[in-house]
py3Dmol code that shows the C-alpha trace and the ligand (Angstrom):
import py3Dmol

protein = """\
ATOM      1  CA  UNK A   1      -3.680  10.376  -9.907  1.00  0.00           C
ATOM      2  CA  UNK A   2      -4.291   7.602 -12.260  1.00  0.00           C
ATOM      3  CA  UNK A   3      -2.258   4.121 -12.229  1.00  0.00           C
ATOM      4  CA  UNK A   4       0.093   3.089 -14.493  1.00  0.00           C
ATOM      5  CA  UNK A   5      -1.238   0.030 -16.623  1.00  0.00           C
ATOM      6  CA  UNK A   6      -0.118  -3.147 -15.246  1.00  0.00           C
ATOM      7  CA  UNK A   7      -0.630  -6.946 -16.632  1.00  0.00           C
ATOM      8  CA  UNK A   8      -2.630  -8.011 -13.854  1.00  0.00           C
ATOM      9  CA  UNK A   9      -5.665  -5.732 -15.444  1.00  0.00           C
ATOM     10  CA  UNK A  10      -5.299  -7.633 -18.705  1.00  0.00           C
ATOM     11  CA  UNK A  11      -5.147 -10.853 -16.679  1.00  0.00           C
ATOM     12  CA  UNK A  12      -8.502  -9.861 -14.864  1.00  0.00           C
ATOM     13  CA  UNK A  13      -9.916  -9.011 -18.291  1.00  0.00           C
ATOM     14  CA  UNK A  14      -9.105 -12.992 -19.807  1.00  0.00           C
ATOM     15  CA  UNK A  15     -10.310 -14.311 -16.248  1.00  0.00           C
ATOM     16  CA  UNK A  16     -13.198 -12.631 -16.810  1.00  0.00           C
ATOM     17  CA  UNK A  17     -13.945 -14.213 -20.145  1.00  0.00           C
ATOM     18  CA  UNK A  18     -13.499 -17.621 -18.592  1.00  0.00           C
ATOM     19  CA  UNK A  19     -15.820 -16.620 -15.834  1.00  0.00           C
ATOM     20  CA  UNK A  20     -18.616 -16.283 -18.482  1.00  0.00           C
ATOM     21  CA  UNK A  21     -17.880 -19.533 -20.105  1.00  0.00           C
ATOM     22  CA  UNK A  22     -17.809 -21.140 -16.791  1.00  0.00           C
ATOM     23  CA  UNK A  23     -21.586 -19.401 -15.539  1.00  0.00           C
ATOM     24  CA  UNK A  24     -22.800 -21.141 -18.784  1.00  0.00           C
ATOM     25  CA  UNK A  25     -21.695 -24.785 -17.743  1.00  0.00           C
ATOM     26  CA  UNK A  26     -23.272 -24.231 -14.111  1.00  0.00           C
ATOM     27  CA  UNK A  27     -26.575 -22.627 -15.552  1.00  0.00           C
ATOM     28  CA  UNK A  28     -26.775 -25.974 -18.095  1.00  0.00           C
ATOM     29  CA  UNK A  29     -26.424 -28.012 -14.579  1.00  0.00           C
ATOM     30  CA  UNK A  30     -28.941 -26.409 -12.889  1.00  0.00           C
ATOM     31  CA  UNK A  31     -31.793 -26.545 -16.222  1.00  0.00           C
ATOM     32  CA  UNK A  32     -31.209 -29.977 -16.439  1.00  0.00           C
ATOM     33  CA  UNK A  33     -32.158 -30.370 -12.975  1.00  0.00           C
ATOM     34  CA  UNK A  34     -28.833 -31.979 -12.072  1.00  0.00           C
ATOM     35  CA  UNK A  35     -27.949 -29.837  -9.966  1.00  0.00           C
ATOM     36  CA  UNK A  36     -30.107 -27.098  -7.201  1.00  0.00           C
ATOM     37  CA  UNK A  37     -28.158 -24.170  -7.853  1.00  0.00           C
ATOM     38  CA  UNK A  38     -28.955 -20.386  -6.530  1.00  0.00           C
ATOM     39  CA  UNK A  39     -29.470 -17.597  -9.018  1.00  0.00           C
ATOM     40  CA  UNK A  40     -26.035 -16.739  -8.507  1.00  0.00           C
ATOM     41  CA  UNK A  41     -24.947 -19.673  -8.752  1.00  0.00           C
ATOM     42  CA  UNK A  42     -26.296 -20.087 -11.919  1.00  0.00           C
ATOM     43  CA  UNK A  43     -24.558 -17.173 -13.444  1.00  0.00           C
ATOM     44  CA  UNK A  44     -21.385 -18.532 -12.463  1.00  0.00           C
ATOM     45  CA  UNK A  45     -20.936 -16.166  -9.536  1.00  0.00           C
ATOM     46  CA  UNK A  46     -20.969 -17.369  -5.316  1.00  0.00           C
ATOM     47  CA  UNK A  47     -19.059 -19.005  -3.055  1.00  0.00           C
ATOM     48  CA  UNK A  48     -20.782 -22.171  -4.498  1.00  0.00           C
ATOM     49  CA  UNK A  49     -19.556 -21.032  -8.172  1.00  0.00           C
ATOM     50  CA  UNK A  50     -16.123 -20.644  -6.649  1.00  0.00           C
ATOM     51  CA  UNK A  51     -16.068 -23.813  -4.752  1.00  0.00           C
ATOM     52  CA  UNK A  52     -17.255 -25.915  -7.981  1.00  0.00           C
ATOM     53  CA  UNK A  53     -14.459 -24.141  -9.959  1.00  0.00           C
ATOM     54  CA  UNK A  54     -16.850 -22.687 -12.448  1.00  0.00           C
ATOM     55  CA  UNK A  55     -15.335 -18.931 -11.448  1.00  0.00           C
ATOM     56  CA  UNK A  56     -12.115 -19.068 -12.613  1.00  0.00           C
ATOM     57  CA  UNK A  57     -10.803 -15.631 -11.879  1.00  0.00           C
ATOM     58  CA  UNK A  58      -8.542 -15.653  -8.814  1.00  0.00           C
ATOM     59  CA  UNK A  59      -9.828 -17.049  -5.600  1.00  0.00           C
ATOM     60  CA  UNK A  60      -6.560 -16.281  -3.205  1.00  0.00           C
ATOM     61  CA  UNK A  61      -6.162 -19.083  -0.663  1.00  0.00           C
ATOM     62  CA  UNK A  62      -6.639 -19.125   3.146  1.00  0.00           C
ATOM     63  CA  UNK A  63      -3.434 -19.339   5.039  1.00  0.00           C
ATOM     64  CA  UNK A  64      -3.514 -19.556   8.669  1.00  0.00           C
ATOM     65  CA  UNK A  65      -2.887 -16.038  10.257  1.00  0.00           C
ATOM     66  CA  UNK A  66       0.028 -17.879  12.776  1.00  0.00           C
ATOM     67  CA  UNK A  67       0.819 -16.813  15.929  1.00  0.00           C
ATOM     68  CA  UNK A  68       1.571 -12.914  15.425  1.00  0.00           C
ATOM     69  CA  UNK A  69      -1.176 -10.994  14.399  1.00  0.00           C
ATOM     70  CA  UNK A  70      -1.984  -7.893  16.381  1.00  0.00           C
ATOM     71  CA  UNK A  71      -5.553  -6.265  16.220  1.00  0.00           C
ATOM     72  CA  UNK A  72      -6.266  -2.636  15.212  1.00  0.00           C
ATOM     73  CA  UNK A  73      -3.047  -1.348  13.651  1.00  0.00           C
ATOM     74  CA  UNK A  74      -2.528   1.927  12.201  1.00  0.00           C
ATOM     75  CA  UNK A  75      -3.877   3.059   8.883  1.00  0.00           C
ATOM     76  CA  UNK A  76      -0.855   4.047   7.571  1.00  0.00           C
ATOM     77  CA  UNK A  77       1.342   3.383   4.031  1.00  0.00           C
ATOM     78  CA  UNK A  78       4.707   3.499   5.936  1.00  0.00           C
ATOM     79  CA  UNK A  79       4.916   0.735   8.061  1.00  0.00           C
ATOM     80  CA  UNK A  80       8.692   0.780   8.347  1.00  0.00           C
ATOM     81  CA  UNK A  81       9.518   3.007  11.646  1.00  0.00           C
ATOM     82  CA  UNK A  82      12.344   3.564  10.176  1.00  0.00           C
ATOM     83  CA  UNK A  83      14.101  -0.156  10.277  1.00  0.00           C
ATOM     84  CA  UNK A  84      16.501  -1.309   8.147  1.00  0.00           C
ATOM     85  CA  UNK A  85      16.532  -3.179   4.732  1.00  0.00           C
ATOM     86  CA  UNK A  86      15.690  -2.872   1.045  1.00  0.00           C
ATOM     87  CA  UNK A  87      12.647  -1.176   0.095  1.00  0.00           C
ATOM     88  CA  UNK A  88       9.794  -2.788  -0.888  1.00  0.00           C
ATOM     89  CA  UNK A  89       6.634  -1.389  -1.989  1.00  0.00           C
ATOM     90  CA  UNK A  90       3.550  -3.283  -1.835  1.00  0.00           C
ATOM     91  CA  UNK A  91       0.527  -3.099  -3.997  1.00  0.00           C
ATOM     92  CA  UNK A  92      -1.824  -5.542  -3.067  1.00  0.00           C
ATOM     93  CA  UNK A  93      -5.774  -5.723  -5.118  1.00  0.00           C
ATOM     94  CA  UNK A  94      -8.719  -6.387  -3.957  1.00  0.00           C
ATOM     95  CA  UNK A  95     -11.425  -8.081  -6.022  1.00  0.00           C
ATOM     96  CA  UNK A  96     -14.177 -10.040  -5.529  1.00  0.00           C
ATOM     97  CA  UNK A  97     -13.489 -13.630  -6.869  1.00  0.00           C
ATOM     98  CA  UNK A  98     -17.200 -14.012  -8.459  1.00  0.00           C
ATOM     99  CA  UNK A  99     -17.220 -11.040 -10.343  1.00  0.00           C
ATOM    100  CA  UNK A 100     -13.487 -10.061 -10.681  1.00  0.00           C
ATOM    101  CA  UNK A 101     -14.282  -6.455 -10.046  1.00  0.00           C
ATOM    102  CA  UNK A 102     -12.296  -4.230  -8.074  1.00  0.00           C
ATOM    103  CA  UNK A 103     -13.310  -3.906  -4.350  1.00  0.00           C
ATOM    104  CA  UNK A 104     -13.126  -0.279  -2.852  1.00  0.00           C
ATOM    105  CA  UNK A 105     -13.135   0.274   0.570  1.00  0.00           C
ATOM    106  CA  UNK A 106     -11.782  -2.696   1.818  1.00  0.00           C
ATOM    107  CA  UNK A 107      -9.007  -2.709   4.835  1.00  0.00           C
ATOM    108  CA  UNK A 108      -6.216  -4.401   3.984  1.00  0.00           C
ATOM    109  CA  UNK A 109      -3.838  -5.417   6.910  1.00  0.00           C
ATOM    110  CA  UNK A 110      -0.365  -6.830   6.736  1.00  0.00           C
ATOM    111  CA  UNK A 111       2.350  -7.875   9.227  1.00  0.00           C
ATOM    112  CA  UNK A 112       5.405  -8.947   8.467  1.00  0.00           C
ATOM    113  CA  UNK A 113       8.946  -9.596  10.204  1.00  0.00           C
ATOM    114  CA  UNK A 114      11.536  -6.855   9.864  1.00  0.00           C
ATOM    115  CA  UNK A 115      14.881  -7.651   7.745  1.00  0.00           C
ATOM    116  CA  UNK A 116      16.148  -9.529  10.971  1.00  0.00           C
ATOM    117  CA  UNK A 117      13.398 -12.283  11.467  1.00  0.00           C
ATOM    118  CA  UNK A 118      11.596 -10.088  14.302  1.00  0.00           C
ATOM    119  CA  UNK A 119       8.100  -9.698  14.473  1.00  0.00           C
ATOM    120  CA  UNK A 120       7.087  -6.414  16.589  1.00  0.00           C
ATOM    121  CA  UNK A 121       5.083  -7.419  20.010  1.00  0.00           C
ATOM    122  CA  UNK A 122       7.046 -11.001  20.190  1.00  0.00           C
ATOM    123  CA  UNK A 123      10.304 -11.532  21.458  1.00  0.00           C
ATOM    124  CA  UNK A 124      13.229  -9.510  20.644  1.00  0.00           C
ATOM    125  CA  UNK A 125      10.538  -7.048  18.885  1.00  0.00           C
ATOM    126  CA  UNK A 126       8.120  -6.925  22.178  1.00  0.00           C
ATOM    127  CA  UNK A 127       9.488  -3.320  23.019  1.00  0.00           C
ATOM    128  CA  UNK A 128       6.984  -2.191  20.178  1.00  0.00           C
ATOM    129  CA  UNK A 129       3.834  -3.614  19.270  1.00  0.00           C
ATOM    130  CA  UNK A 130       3.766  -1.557  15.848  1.00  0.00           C
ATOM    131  CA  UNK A 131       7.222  -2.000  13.452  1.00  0.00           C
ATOM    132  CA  UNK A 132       6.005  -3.689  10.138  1.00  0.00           C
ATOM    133  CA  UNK A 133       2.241  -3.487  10.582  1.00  0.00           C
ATOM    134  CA  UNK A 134      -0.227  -1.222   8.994  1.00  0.00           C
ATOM    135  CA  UNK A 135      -3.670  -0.961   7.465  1.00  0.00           C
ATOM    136  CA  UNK A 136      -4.326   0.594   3.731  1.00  0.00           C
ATOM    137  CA  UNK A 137      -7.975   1.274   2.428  1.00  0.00           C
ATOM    138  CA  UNK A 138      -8.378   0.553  -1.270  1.00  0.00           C
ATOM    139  CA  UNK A 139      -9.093   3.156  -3.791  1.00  0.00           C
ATOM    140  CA  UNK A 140     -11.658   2.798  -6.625  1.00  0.00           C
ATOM    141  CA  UNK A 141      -9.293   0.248  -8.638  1.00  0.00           C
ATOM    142  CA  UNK A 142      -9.331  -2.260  -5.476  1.00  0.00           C
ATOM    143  CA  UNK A 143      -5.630  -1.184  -4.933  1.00  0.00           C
ATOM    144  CA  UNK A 144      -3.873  -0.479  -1.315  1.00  0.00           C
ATOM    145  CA  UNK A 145      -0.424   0.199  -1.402  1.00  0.00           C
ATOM    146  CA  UNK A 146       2.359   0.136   1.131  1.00  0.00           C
ATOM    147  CA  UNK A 147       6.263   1.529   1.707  1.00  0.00           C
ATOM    148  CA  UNK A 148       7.968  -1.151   3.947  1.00  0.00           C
ATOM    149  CA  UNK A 149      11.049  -3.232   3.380  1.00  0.00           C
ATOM    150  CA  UNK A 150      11.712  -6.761   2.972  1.00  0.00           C
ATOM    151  CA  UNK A 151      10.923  -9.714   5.251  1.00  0.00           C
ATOM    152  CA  UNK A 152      13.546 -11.332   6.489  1.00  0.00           C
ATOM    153  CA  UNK A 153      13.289 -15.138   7.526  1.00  0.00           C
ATOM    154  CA  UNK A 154      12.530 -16.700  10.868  1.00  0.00           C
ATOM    155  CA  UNK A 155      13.409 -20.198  11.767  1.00  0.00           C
ATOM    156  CA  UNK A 156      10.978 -23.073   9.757  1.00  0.00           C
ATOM    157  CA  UNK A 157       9.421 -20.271   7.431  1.00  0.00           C
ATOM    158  CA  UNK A 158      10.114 -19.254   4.289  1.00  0.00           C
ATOM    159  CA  UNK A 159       9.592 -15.578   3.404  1.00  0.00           C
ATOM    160  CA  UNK A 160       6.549 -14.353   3.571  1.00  0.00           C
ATOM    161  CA  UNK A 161       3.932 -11.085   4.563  1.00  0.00           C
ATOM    162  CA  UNK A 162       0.619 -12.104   6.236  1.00  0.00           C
ATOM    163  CA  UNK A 163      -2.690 -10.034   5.359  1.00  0.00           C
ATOM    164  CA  UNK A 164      -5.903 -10.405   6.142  1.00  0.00           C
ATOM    165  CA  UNK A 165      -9.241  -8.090   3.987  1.00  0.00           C
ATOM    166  CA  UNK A 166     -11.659  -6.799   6.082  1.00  0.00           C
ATOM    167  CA  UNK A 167     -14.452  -5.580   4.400  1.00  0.00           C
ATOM    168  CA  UNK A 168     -17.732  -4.138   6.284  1.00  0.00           C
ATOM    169  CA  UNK A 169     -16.736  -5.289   9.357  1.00  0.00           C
ATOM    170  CA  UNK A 170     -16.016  -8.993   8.587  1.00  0.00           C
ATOM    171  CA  UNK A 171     -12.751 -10.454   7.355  1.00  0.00           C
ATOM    172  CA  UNK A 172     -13.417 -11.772   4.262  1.00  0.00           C
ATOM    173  CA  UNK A 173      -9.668 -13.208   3.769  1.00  0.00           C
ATOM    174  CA  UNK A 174      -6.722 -14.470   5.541  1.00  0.00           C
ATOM    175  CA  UNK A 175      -3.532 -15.589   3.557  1.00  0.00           C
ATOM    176  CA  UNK A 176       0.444 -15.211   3.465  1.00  0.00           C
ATOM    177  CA  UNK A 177       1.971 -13.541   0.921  1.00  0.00           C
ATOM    178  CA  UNK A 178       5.363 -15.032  -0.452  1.00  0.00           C
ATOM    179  CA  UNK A 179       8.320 -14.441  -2.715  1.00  0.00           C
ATOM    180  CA  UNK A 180      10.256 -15.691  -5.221  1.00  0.00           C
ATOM    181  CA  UNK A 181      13.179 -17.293  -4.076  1.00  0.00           C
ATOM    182  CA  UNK A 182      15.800 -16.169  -6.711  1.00  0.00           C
ATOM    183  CA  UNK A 183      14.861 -12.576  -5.564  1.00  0.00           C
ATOM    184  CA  UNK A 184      14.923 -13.362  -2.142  1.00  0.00           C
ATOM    185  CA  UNK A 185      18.613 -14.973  -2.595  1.00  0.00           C
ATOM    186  CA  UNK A 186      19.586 -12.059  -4.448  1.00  0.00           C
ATOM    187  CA  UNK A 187      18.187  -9.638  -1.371  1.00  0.00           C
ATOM    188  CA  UNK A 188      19.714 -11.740   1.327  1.00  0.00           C
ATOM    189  CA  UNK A 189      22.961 -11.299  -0.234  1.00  0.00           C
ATOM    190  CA  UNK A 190      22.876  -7.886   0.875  1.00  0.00           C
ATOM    191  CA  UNK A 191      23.468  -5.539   4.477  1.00  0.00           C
ATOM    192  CA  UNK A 192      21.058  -5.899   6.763  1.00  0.00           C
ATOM    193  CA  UNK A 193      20.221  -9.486   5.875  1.00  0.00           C
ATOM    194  CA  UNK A 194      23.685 -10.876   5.001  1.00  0.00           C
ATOM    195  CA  UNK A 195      24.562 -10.454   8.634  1.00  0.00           C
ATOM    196  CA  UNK A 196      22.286 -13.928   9.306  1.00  0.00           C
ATOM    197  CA  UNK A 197      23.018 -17.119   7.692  1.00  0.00           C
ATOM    198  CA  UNK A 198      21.666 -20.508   8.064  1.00  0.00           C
ATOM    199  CA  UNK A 199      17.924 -19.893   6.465  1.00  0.00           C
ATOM    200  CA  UNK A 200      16.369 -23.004   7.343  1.00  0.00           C
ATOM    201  CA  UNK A 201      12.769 -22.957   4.834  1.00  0.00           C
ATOM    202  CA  UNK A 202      12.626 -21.663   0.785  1.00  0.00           C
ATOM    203  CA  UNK A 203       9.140 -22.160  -0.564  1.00  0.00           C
ATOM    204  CA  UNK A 204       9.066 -25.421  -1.939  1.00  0.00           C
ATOM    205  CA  UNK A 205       9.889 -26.789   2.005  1.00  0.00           C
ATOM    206  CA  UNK A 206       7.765 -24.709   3.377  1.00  0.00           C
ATOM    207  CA  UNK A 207       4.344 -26.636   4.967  1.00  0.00           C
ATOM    208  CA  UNK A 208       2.186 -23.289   4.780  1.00  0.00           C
ATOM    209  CA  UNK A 209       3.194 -22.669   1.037  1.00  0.00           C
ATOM    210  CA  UNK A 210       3.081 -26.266   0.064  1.00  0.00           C
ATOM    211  CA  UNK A 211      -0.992 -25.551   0.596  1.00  0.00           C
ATOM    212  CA  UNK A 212      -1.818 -22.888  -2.294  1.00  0.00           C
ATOM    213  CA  UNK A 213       1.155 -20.702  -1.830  1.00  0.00           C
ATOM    214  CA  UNK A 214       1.990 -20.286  -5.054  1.00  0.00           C
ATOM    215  CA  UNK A 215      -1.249 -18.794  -6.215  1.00  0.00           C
ATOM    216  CA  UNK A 216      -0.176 -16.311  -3.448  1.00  0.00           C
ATOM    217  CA  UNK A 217       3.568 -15.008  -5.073  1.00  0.00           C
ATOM    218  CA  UNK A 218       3.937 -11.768  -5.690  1.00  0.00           C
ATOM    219  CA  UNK A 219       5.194 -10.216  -8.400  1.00  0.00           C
ATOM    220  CA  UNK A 220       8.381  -8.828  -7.998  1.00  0.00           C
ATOM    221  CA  UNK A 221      10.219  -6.211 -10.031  1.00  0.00           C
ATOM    222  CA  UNK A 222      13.005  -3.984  -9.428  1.00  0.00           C
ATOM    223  CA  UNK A 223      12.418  -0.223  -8.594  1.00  0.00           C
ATOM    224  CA  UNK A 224      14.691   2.671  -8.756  1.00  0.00           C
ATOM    225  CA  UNK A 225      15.467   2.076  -5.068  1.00  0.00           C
ATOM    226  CA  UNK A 226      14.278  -1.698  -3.830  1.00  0.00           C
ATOM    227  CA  UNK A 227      11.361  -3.424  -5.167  1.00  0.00           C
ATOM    228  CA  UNK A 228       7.811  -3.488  -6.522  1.00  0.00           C
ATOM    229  CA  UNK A 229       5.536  -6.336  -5.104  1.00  0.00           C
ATOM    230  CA  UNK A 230       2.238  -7.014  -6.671  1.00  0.00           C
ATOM    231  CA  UNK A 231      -0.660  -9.187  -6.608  1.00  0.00           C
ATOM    232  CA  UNK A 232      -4.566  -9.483  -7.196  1.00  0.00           C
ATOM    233  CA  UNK A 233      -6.369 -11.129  -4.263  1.00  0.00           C
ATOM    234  CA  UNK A 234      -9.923 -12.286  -4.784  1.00  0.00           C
ATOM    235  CA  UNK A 235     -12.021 -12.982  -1.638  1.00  0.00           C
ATOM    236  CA  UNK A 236     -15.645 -13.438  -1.283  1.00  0.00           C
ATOM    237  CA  UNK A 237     -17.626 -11.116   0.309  1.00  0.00           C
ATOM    238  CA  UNK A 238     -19.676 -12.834   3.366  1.00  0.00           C
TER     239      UNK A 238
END
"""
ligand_1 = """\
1
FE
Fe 4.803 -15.199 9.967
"""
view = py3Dmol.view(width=600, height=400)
view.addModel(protein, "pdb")
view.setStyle({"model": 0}, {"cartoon": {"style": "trace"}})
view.addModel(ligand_1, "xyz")
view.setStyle({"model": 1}, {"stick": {}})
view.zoomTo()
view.show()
């Protein structure tokens, strides 16, 4: 089935451009003799490129992974089990931030709390070790996309999904994924989440965000039934 056309592939496309322009500075650098740079560092491309900011396209920050990660989840789109709260379907890209191409293949893993602040395997959640967890491969355009619902919030975080990319073995990223707050008000308004009051972190307050978060919002538009959340991740490959 081919994807619907979305802006992030026209925002890859004018990243891309600036990538170029960007390979040409470093490659002037490294003929003058300024600067020792690898071949692929002087086409722009690398962890080096990415570091210098030559490569432009989207290098999605590390976030630490916090307390609740659990190893070797199910491959699986629905990650719900069933619980509570709006729907919210995830489609999370993959690209590699030197070239900006799509990366197929690559595990993505999320975890997230359900729409009461519980994480599964901690606490109120330890009865199941699974509820709100779930790996997706991507498919030739770099996407994986998942069915869950919401996050609600848990004391001194704002709302947010964790994910980590593995990609031949090795994780090659490990960030938080985060919302806008207007949307987030508007959700929390609502059954299950209006049951809970006294939300203690939005974004701005937040100490995780605060360090590159907002290169890390998603999207967010409304569906028939819940909501859409997108984003492009680019990670470099090790
Ligand atoms: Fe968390």
């Amino acid at each position: 089935m081919a994807e619907p056309h979305h802006d992030e592939d026209r925002a890859i496309t004018r990243r891309s451009s600036l990538v170029k322009l960007g390979g040409l500075v470093v490659a002037a650098l490294g003929a003058g003799g300024v600067a020792k740079v690898s071949e692929s560092d002087a086409a722009g491309e690398g962890p080096a490129g990415v570091a210098s900011g030559a490569v432009t396209c989207v290098l999605t920050p590390e976030q630490t992974e916090g307390p609740y990660y659990i190893d070797g989840e199910k491959v699986r789109r629905n990650i719900t089990e069933g619980k509570a709260g709006t729907p919210l379907t995830l489609r999370l890209k993959v690209v590699n931030a030197s070239t900006c191409k799509p990366i197929r293949g690559a595990l993505v893993d999320i975890w997230h709390a359900d729409a009461v602040g519980v994480y599964s395997g901690f606490g109120e959640g330890a009865a199941s070790r699974t509820f709100m967890r779930g790996i997706q491969r991507t498919n030739a355009e770099g996407l994986a996309i998942f069915q869950s619902v919401y996050p609600g919030w848990y004391t001194g975080r704002t709302v947010h999904i964790h994910v980590k990319v593995h990609l031949g073995g090795s994780v090659v990223h490990t960030g938080q994924l985060y919302f806008p707050d207007a949307v987030t008000d508007a959700v929390y308004r609502r059954a299950p989440y209006a049951s809970r009051s006294g939300r203690t972190t939005r974004n701005a307050s937040d100490s995780i965000f605060r360090n590159g978060g907002s290169k890390s919002l998603l999207a967010l538009r409304k569906a028939t039934s819940g909501y859409v959340g997108a984003i492009t991740m680019g990670v470099v490959r090790r």
